[in-house]
Each structure stands twice: as C-alpha cells, then as structure tokens.
C-alpha positions as CSV (number, residue, x, y, z in Angstrom):
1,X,47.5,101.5,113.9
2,X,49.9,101.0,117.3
3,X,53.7,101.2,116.4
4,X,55.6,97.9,117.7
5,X,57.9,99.3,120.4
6,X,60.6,97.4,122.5
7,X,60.3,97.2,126.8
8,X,62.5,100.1,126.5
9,X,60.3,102.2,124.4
10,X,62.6,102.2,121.2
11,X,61.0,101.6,117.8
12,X,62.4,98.2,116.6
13,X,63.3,100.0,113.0
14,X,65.7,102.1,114.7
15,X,67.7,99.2,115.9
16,X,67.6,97.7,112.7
17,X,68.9,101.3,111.3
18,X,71.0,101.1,113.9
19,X,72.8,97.9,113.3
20,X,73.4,98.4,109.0
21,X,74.5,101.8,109.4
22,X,76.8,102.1,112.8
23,X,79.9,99.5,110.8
24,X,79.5,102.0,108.0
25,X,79.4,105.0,110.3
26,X,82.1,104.0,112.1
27,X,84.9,103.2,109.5
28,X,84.0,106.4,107.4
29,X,84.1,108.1,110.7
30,X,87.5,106.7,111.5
31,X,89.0,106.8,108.4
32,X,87.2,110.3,106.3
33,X,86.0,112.2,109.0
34,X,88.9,111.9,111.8
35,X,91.5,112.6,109.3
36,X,89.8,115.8,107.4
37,X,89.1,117.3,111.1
38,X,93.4,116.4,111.8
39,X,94.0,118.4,108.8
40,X,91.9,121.0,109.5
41,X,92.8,121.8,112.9
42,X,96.8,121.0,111.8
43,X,96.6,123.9,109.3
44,X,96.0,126.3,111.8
45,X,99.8,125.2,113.7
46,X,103.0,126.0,113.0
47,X,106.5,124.1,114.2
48,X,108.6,125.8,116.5
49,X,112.6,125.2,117.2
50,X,112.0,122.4,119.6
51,X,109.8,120.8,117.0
52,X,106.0,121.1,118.8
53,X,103.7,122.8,116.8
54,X,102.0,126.0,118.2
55,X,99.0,127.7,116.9
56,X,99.6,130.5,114.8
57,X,95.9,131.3,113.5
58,X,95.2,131.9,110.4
59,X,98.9,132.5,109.6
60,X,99.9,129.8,107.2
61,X,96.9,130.7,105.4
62,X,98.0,134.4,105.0
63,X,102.2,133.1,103.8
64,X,99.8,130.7,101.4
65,X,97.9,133.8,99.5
66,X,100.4,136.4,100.4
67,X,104.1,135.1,100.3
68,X,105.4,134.9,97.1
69,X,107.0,131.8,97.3
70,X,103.9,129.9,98.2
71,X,101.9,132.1,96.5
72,X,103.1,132.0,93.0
73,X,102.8,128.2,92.8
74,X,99.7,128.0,94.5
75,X,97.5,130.3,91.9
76,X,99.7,128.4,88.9
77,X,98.2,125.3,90.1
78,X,94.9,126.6,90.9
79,X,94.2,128.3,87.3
80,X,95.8,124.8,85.7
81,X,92.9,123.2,88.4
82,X,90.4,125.4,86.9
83,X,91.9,124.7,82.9
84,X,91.9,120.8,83.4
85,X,88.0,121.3,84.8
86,X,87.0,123.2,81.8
87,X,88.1,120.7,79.6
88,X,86.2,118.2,81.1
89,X,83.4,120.4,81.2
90,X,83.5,121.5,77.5
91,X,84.6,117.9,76.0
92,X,83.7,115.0,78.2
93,X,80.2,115.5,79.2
94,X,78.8,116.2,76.2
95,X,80.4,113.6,74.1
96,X,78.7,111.5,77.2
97,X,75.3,113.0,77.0
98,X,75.8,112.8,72.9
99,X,77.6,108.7,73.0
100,X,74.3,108.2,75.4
101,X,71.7,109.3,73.2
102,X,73.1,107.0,70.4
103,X,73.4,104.4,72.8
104,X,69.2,105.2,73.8
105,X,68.7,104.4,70.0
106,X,65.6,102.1,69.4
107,X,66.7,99.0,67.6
108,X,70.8,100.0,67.5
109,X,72.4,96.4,66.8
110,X,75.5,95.7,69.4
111,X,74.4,97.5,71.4
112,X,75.9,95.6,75.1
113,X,79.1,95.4,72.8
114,X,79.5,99.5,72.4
115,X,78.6,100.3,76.0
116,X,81.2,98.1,77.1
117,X,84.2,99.2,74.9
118,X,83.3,102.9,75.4
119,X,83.3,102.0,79.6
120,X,86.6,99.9,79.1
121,X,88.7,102.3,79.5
122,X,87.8,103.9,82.9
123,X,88.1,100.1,84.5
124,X,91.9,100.8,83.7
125,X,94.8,101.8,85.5
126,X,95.4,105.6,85.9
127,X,99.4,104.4,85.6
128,X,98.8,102.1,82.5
129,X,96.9,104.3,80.5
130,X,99.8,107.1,81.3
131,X,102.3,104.7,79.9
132,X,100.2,104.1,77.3
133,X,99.6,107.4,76.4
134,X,103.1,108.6,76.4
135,X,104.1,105.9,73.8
136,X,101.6,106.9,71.5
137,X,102.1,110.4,72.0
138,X,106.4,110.1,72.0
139,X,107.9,112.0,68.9
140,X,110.5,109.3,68.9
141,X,109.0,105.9,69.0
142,X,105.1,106.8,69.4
143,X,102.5,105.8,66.9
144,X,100.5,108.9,67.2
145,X,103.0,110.3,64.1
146,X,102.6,107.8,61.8
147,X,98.8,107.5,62.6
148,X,98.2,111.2,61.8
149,X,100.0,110.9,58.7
150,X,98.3,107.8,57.2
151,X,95.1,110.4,57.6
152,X,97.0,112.7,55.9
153,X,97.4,115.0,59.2
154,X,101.2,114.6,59.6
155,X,101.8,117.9,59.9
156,X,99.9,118.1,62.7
157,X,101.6,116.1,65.0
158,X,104.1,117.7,67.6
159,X,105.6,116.7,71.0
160,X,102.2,118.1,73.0
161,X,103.0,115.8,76.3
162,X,107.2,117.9,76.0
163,X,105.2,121.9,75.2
164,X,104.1,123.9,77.7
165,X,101.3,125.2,75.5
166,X,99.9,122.0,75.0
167,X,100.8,119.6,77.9
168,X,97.8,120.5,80.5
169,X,95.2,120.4,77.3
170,X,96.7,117.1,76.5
171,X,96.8,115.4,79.3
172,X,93.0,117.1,80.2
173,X,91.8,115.3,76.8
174,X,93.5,111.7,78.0
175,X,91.3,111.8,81.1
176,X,88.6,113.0,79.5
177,X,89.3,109.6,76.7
178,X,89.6,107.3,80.3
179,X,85.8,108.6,82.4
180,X,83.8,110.0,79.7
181,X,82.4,106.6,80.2
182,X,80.8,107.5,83.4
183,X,79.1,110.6,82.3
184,X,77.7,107.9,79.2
185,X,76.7,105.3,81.3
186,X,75.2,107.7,83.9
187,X,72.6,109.7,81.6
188,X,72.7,106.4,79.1
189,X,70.4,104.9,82.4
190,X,68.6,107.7,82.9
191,X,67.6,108.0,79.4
192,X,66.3,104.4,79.6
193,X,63.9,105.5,82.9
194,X,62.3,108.0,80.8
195,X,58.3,106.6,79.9
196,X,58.1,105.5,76.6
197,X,54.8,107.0,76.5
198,X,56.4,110.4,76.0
199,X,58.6,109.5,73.0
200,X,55.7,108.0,71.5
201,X,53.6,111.2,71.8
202,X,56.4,113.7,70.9
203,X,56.8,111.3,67.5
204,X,53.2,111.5,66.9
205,X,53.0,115.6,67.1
206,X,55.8,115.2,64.4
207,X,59.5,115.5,65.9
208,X,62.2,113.7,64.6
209,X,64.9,111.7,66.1
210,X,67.3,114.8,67.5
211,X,63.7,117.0,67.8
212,X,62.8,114.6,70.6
213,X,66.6,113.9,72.0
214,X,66.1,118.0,72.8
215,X,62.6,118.7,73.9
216,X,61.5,115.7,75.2
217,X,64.6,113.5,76.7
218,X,67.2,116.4,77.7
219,X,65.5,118.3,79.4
220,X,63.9,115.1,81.7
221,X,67.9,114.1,82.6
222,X,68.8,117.4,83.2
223,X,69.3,116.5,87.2
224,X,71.2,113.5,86.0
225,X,73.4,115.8,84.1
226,X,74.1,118.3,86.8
227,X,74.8,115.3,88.9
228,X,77.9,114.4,86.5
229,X,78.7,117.9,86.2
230,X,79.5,118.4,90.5
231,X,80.9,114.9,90.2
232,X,83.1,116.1,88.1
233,X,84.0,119.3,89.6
234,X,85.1,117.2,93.0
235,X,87.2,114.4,90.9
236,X,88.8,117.3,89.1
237,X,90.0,119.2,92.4
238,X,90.9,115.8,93.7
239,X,93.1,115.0,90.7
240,X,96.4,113.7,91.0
241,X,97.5,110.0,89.7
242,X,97.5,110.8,86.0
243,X,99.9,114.3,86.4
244,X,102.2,112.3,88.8
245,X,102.3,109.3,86.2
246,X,103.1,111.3,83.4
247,X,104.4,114.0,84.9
248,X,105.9,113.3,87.8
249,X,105.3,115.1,91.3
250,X,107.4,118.5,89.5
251,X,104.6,117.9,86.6
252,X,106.6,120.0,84.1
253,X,107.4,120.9,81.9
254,X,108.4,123.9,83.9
255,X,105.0,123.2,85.9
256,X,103.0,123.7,83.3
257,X,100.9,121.0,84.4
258,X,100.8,121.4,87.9
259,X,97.3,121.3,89.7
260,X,96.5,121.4,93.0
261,X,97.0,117.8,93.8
262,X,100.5,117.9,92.7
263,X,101.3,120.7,94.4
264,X,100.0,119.6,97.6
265,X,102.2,116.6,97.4
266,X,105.1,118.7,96.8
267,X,104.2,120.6,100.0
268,X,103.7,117.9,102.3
269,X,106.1,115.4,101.6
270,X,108.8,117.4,99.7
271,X,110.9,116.0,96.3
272,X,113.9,116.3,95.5
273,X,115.6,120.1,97.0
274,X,112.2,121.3,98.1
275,X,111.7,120.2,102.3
276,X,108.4,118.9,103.1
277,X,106.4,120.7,104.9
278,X,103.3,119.7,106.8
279,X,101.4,122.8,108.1
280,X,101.7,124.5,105.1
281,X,100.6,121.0,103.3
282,X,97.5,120.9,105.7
283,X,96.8,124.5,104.8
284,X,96.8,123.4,101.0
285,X,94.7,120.8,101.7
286,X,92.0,122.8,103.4
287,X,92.0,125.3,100.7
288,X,91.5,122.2,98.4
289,X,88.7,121.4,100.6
290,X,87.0,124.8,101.1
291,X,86.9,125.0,97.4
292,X,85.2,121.4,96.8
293,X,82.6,122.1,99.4
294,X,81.9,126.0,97.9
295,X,81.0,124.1,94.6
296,X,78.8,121.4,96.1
297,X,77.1,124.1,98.4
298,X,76.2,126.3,94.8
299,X,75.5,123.4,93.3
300,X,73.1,122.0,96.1
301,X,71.4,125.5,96.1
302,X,70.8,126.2,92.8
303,X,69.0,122.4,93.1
304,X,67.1,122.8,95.5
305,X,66.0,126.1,94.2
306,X,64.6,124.3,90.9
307,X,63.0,121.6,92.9
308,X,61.0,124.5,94.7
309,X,59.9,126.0,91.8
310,X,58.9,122.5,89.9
311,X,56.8,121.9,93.1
C-alpha cells in the first residue's frame, strides 16, 4: 500500500495534526509554558538599588532553606502541604473507591440520582462552600452544635475552624466533602469497563459481593486509582482558594493552616506589614514546582515499571 503524499512530500495526516493541535499548542504555550519558564529563570535574580534585577544564582534558593526568616515559614507550610495531602490520601480516596463500588451495584435503584448528589458538591464554588462551612462550623451561630447534639454528640463539638490543633485537619476534611466526587466518579467508570464476564465467573467459583469487589474489580482499576492518587498529589500542592476563603492570605490561626499556596501569595504580593517580594516569590514557586514534577516523575516510573512487568 503507497502512502498519499502532498507535491511537497508531506503526509497529508500531518497537516491535519498540524492544523487541530498548533491553536492548542499555541495558547498553552503562551499562556503555561511562557510564564513557568519567566518564573523559573526570575528566581534565579535579585533587585538591586536602582531597581534591575541581577543574577545572583542559586542565592535566593539558599536565603529560602537557609535564612531563618524564610526558612521557618517555608518548612511550616511545607509539612501543613504534606498534612492536608495525607488527609486526602487517607479519607477521600477510599471513601471514593468505597461510594464507587456501591454505586457499581447490580440492580441499586436511584442510582443517576446518588451519583449526582455525591458530584454536587465539587460543581460548587471553593468561596461558597467556605462560607458555608464556616456557618455550620461557628460556635456562635452555626448549626454544627445543635446538630451534634440532637445525635447525642454535643460534647463533641468545639470551635475546630478558631484551634490550631484542629483547623488544617478541618479544613483538609471540607475539601475532601467538596472532590471526593472525582475520585467516585473516576473509578465508578472504570468499574463499569470491567467485562462482565469476569464478575460472572468469580460468582460462579463462589465469591460474594465484597470477595469479588477485592479480587476481581480492585485490582483491574488499580491504574485508575493511582491516576486519582497523582492527581491528587498535584491539586494538593496547588491548593490555595479554600485557605484564603476561610482563612485568609495570613491562614491562621497563628499559621496553623498555612500551605504552600498561601505562603507563596504572601511572598509575592505582600499583605498587610509584610513587602512583597518577587524573586523570593518566583523562588517559592519553583520549589512548588520541583516538588509537583518529583512526584509525577516517581509516580510515572513506578508505572511504567508495572507495565513492563505485566508485558
């Protein structure tokens, strides 16, 4: 068979590849790439007296891990970072995997109607369901009180948004309440692609219900669940909107729930007595970035290392 080729000698797929791609190509060029090179190559200046930057290296790095006063707020917000990921790790996904498995139930009646509500939430604003949140949650006119005490857990309640003990966790578990939809409606559709055939013949050989959920369907949307797992990873580290709503860009109390999104703001654009600084807020950035690509390298190695072996 004799490939079709242009007077010029190009394929004719390549300019159709060409044409769909290049808009898309372009803008994320323009606006993704262009500005993640800027900050890159920004963190490596520093402003002089008559207010041009000159490069300095890896200098602004160094004051980042090394100066206390960077340094200090920079590893708080990291290890908050790292808390608010765990939580997501340890809570959202697998009430997702679990809420997607009752959703894959044969016959379950409503079905359309449950899958919706659970997704609801992550259609909504970041800044609503702050608001939201923070009324429930308010010792003085909230409804989280008088909730926990119709169930008889009263006692329980306490000012967890206002604690430093409790406010990250808190505020982790609200997020986790908004997306755990995704992670649900992600492995809920990959449960769906698994062949019936398989079901049928682990039933036959005698497993029950949860017997086939973990021998038979798990271990088949295992690639779907380490896809939510790095997705979450890089929304984590990118996290930001729900901190400032509650919070605010100090995301106290006494930034105890300050993460690295927060704390880049702080750096680049200043609030309240603290200056803005740029450099040092393109340095943050990069670190943010350098992290973010670490985990999606492990994570694309540690793939690609399974899909060897199951070939």
């Amino acid at each position: 068979m004799t490939r079709t080729r242009t007077r010029d000698g190009v394929h004719p797929g390549w300019i159709t590849l060409t044409a769909f791609l290049a808009p898309a190509a372009l803008i994320y060029g323009v606006f993704s790439v262009y500005p993640l090179a800027r900050t890159i190559a920004f963190s490596f200046y520093r402003p002089q007296e008559g207010g041009a930057a000159q490069f300095a290296g890896l200098a602004n790095f160094v004051t980042l891990f090394a100066d206390p006063y960077w340094s200090e707020g920079f590893f708080n917000a990291l290890w908050n970072n790292l808390i608010f990921f765990a939580v997501h790790m340890a809570v959202q996904n697998p009430v997702g995997i679990a809420l997607a498995a009752l959703l894959a139930v044969p016959g379950l009646k409503g079905r359309s109607l449950y899958r919706t509500t659970l997704f609801l939430p992550t259609m909504l604003s970041v800044v609503i369901v702050g608001f939201i949140w923070q009324l429930v949650l308010s010792p003085l006119w909230g409804v989280g009180e008088e909730l926990m005490t119709a169930v008889g857990l009263g006692s329980w309640f306490a000012p967890w948004l206002g604690e430093e003990s409790s406010a990250l966790v808190t505020l982790s578990l609200i997020s986790v309440w908004q997306f755990v939809g995704i992670p649900m409606l992600l492995v809920h559709v990959a449960l769906l692609n698994i062949p019936r055939d398989l079901i049928d013949a682990a039933r036959v050989d005698g497993a029950g219900a949860f017997g086939v959920f973990r021998h038979v369907q798990l271990p088949l949307v295992m690639p779907t669940v380490g896809l939510v797992s790095i997705l979450t990873f890089i929304g984590n580290f990118n996290a930001f909107d729900l901190i400032y709503a509650v919070k605010g860009a100090l995301a106290g109390p006494n930034f105890s729930t300050d993460i690295l999104g927060t704390y880049f703001y702080r750096t680049f654009f200043g609030y309240q007595l603290q200056s803005g600084n740029a450099e040092m807020g393109a340095t943050v950035a990069t670190v943010m970035f350098l992290i973010i690509l670490a985990g999606v390298m492990i994570y694309l190695f540690f793939m690609q290392k399974r899909m060897l072996r199951a070939i």
